[in-house]
N, C-alpha and C positions, 0 to 999 in steps of 0.2 A: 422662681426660687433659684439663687445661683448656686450651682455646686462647687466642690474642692477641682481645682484643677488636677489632672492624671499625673503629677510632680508634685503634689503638697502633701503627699499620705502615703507611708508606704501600706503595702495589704499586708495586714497582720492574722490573718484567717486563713495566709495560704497552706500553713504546714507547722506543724508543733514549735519550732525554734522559732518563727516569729511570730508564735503565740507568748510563748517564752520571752522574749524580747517587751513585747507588750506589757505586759503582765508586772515585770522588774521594773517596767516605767511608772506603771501605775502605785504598784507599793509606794513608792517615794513622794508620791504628791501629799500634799499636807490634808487633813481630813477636817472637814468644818460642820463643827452639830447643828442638829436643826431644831434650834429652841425656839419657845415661843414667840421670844420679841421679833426672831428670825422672820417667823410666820407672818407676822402681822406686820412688819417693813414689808414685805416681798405682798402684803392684801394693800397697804399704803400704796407700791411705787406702782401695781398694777392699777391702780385708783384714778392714779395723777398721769396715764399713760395713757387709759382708758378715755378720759374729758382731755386726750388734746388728738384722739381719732384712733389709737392705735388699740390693738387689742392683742395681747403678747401670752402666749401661755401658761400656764401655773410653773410649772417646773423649770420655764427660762424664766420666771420674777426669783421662785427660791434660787435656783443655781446664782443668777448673777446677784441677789441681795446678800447670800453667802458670799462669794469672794469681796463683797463691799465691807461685809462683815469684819473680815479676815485681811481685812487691805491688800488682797491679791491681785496679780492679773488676772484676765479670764483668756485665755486663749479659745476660741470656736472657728468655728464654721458653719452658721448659723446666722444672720441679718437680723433676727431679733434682737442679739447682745449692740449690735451696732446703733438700732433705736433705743434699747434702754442707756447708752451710755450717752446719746442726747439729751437726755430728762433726769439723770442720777450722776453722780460722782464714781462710776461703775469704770474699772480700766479694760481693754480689749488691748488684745495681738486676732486681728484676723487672719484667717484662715481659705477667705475665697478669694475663686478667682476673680482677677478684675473685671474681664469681659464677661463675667454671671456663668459662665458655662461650668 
């Protein structure tokens, strides 16, 4: 599994202000429900991901079937959004580093 490079993230756990910081970021992202039809796209794309070898967690099919939802991007760091955006109309900004580290 590759992780974030030591430049892609700042640590936001080091000390109140860049919890703070965090936090004001978070407020502003847009908030997407988790309806039904939500549910059953995200048991769908897990479906059609599943019969071509992959096997992708419940909460990366709802998170990214949400932003499909939502016509968003998804920003991660995470290689699962990178295989579901092979198989779905799903947009990514990644977040790892090249070399996997």
């Amino acid at each position: 599994m590759r992780r974030l490079s030591n430049n892609s993230c700042p640590d936001y756990t080091k000390d109140e202000k860049a919890f703070e910081q965090l936090l004001s970021g978070l407020q502003a992202l847009e908030e997407v429900a988790l309806s039904p039809e939500l549910w059953k796209a995200a048991a769908r794309l897990g479906h059609l991901l599943r019969r071509q070898g992959f096997i992708i967690p419940l909460p990366d099919l709802l998170i990214a079937q949400a932003a499909i939802f939502a016509g968003l991007e998804l920003w991660h760091a995470d290689e699962h959004f990178e295989r579901i955006q092979q198989a779905s109309s799903l947009r990514t900004r990644s977040f790892l580093a090249p070399d996997g580290s």
